[in-house]
C-alpha positions in Angstrom: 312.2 63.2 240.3 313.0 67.2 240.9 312.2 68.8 244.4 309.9 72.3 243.8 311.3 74.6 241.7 310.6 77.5 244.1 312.7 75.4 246.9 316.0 75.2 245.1 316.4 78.9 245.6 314.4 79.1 248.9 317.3 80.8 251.5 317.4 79.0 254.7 316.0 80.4 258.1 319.0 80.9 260.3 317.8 79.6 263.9 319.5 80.1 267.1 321.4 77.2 268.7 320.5 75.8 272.1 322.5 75.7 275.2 324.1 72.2 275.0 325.6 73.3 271.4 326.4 76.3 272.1 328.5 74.9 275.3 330.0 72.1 272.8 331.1 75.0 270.6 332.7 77.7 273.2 334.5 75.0 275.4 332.2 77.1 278.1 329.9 74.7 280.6 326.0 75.7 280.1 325.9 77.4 283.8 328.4 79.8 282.7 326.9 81.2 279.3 325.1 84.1 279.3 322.7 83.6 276.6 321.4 87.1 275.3 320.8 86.0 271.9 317.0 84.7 271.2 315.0 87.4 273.3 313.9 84.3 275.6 312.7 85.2 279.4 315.4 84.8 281.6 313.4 84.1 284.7 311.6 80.9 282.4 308.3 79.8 283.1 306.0 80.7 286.1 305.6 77.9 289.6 302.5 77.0 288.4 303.5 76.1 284.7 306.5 74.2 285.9 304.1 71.9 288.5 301.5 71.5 285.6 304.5 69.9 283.6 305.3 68.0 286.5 302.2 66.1 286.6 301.3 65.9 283.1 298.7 62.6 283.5 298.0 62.3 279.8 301.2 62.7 277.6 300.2 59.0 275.9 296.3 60.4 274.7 296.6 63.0 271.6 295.9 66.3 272.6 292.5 67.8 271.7 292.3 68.6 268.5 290.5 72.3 269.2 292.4 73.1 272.1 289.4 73.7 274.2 290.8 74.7 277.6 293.4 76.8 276.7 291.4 78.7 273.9 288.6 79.4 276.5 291.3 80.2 279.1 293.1 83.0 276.4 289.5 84.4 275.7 289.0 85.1 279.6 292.5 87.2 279.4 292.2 88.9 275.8 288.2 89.1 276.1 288.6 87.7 273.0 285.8 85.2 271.9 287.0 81.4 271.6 285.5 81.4 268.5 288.1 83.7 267.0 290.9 82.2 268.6 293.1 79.4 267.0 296.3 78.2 269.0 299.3 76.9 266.9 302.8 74.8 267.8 304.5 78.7 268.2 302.6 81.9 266.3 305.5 80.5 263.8 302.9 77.9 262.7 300.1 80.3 262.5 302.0 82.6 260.6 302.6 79.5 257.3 299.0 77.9 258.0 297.5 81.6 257.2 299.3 82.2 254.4 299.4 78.5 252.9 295.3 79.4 253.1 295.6 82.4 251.5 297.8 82.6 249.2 297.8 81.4 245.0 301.3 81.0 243.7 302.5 84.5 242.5 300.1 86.4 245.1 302.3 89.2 246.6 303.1 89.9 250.3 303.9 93.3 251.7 306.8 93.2 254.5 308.6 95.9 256.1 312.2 95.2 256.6 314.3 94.6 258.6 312.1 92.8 260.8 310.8 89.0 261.8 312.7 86.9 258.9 309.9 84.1 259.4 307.4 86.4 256.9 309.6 86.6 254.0 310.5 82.9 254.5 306.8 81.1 255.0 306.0 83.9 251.5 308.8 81.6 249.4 307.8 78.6 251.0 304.1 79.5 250.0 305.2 80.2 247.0 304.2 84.0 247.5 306.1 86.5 245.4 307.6 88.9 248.5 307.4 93.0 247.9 309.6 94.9 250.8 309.3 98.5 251.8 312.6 99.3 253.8 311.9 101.4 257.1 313.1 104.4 257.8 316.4 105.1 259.7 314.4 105.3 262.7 312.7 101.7 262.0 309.0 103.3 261.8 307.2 102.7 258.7 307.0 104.7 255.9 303.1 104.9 255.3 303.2 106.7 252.2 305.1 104.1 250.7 303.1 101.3 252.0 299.5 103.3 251.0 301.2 103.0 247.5 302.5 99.6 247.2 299.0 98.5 248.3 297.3 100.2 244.9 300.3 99.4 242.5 300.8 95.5 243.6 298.0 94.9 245.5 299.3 92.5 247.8 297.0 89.6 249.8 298.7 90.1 253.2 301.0 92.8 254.7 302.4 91.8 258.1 303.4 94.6 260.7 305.0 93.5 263.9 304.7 95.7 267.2 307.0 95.8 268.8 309.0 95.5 265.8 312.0 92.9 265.9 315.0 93.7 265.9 314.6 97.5 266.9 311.5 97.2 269.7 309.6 100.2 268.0 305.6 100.1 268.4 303.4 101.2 265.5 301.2 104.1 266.3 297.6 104.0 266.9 296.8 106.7 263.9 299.3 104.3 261.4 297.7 101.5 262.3 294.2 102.9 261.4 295.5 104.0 258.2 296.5 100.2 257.2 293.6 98.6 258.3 291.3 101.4 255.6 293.4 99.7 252.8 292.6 96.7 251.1 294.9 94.1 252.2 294.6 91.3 255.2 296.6 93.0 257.6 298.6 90.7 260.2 299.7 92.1 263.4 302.3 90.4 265.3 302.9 90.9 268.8 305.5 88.8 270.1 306.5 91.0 272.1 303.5 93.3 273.0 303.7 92.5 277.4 307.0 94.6 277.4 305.4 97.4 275.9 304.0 100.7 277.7 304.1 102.1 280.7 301.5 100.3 282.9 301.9 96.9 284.6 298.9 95.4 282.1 301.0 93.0 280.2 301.0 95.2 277.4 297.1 95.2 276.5 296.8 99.2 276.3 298.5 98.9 272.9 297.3 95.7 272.1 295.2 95.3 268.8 293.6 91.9 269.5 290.5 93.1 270.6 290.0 95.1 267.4 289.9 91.8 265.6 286.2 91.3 265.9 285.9 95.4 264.5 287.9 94.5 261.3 287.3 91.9 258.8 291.2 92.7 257.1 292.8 92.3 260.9 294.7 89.0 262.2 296.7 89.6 265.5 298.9 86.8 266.6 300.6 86.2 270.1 303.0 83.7 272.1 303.8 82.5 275.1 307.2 82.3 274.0 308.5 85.8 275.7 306.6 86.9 278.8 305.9 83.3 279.8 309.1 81.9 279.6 307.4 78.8 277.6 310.0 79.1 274.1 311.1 75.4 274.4 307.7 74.3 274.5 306.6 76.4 271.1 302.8 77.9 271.8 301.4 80.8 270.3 297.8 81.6 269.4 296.1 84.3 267.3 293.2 86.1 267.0 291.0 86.0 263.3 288.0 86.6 261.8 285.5 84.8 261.4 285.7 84.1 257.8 289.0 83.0 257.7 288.3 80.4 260.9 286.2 77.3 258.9 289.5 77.4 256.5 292.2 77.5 259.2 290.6 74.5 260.7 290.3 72.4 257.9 293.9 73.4 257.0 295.7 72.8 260.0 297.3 69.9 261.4 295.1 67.7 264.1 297.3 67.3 266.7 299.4 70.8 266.2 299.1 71.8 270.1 300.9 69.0 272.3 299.9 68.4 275.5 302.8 69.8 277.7 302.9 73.1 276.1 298.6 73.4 276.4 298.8 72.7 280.1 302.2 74.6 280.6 300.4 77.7 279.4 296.8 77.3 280.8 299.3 77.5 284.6 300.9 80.4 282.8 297.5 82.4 282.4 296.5 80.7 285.9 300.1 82.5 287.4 299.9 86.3 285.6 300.6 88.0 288.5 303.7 86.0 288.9 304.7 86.8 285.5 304.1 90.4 285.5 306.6 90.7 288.2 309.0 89.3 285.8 308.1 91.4 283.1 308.2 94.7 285.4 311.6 93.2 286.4 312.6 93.0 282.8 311.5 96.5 281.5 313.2 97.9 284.4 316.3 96.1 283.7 315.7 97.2 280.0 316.2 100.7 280.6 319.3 100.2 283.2 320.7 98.1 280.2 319.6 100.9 277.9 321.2 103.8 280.3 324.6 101.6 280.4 325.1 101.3 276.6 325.1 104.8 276.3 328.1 105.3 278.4 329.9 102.7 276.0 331.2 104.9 272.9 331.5 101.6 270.6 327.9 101.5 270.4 324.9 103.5 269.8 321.1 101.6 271.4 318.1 102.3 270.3 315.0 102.7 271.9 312.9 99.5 272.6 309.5 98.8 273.8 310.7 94.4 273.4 312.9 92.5 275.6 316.1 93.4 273.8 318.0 96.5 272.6 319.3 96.5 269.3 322.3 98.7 268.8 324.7 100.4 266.0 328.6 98.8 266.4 331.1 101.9 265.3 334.8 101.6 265.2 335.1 98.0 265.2 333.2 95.4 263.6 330.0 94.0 264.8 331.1 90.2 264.1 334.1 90.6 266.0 332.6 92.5 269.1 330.0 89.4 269.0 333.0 87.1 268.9 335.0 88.5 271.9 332.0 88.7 273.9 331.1 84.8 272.9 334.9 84.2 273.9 333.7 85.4 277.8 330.4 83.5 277.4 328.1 86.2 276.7 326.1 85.3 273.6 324.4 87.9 271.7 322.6 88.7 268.1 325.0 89.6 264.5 323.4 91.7 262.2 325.5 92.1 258.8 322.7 92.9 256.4 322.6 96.1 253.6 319.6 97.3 256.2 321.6 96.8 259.5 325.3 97.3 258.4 327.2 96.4 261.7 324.7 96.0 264.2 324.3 93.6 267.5 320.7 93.0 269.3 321.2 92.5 273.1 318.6 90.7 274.4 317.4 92.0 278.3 318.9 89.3 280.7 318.9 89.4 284.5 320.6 92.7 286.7 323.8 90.1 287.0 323.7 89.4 283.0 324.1 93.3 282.5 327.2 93.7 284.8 328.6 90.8 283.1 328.2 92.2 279.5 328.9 95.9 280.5 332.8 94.8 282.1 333.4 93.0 278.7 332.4 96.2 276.5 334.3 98.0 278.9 337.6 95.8 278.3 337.2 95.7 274.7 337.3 100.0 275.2 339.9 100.0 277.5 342.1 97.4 275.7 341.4 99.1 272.1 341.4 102.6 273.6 338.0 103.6 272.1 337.2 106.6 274.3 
């Protein structure tokens, strides 16, 4: 008996490790690391998500198999019928069911890299053949490129996330209009969308989820993972239409939401205004962060719309500037890749988490003499 051929040369998804290993690894205790690493919400979930998890009544039933309170619950806040919304165990889920759905073995996915690593692995494990247009130096897309790939390879999905990960760039409302003209089912992720803009809207004026019932090509997906503070429990949800829905029901698992993560983020809608506080609190502290790592002459940051900064290492090497801060508990992102040659991704952490990271980098200078 032989496994798949297509999984003997699938690469593995790198995860990041959870507190209790990463204290068993450092020889640091879990209150003293400073985990800037996985983009999570530092200020975790809202009052009201916490009590709802607190009296869970029915963790022995299944969970309902439709998700009926929480789908009508994210319709009221994306004005987004129930109809066209389907939650999933983290928009991680979403993002294999769609393309197990869609996808024929050898049907080609567009990807623009370096972004989300989860596309390029659920295309392999679909058994997708994956076609990548690079971005440019500045991480925005080059459209050109991507107009033509659609006519030579003509490729079932292309996925666009916005704000992009690692960099936090947001696509534009004129590139975006471009995409959705060509003929490709066109998936928007936006993980990371409630850090973006200016206003205190949780990040709906460059939201595209309500464009979903406009477009046939358009899927937008979303999380709680970020804003909400809800990671551990994995829920995300998305937005499609209508003719992809009767498949996506048929294809995914019964049971996929569980009940603690269903009720933990019905509280979370319940407690916005909460939560916005903590994501006003985190863009500000994104551009303090932002304002700090330009004083430090080992790195160069890059603007972000998300809840991390990603940022060029120069005169030392990125693996080692991520070791010495692990060595002082401060954990962040390693990027070693032909497309991000020596870079770290910070993710924003508390005002506290900042003044920790920024008297390491300014050690390392000092001790080095980087001026």
């Amino acid at each position: 008996m032989k496994i798949a051929k297509r999984f003997e040369e699938l690469p593995a998804y790198t995860p990041i490790e959870p507190f209790e290993v990463l204290s068993e690894k450092l020889g640091i205790s879990i209150d003293k690391i400073i985990k800037l690493d996985a983009n999570e919400n530092p200020y975790g979930p809202s009052p009201k998500a916490l009590k709802s998890l607190s009296r869970l009544k029915f963790a022995h039933i299944y969970p309902d198999p439709e998700s009926r309170f929480l789908r009508k619950a994210l319709s009221d806040f994306t004005k987004v019928p129930e109809k066209n919304l389907l939650a999933g165990s983290g928009a991680d889920e979403l993002i294999d069911l769609l393309l197990r759905i869609v996808l024929e073995p050898g049907d080609r996915v567009l990807n623009f890299p370096p972004t989300f690593g989860m596309y390029s692995f659920d295309t392999l494990l679909n058994a997708g053949e994956l076609i990548e247009i690079p971005r440019k130096e500045d991480f925005k897309i080059r459209l050109d490129d991507v107009i033509r790939a659609v006519e030579i390879y003509q490729p079932k999905v292309l996925f666009i996330t916005s704000p992009n990960n690692p960099d936090g760039h947001v696509i534009s409302q004129e590139e975006i209009e471009k995409i959705l003209e060509l003929p490709v089912l066109v998936v928007v992720d936006e993980a990371y969308i409630e850090f973006s803009g200016d206003n205190d809207d949780l990040g709906q004026e460059n939201s595209l989820i309500r464009e979903v019932s406009l477009n046939d090509n358009l899927v937008v997906l979303r999380t709680f993972s970020k804003w909400a503070g809800l990671a551990g429990l994995r829920i995300g949800y998305g937005a499609f239409p209508d003719w992809l829905l009767p498949t996506l029901w048929k294809a995914k698992q019964p049971y996929n939401v569980n009940v603690a993560a269903s009720n933990a983020a019905i509280s979370s809608l319940e407690d916005r205004e909460w939560l916005k506080e903590n994501v006003s609190r985190i863009k500000k502290e994104r551009s303090r962060l932002f304002n700090k790592l330009k004083e430090i002459p080992i790195v160069t940051p890059f603007p972000s719309q998300a809840n991390f900064i990603l940022c060029r290492v120069s005169t030392l090497d990125a693996s080692e500037l991520k070791s010495r801060l692990a060595e002082n508990g401060i954990l962040v992102r390693h990027y070693n890749t032909p497309l991000l040659k020596n870079y770290i991704r910070i993710s924003v952490g508390k005002e506290a988490n900042t003044d920790s990271l920024m008297n390491v980098l300014d050690q390392i200078v000092n001790e080095r003499n980087l001026q």
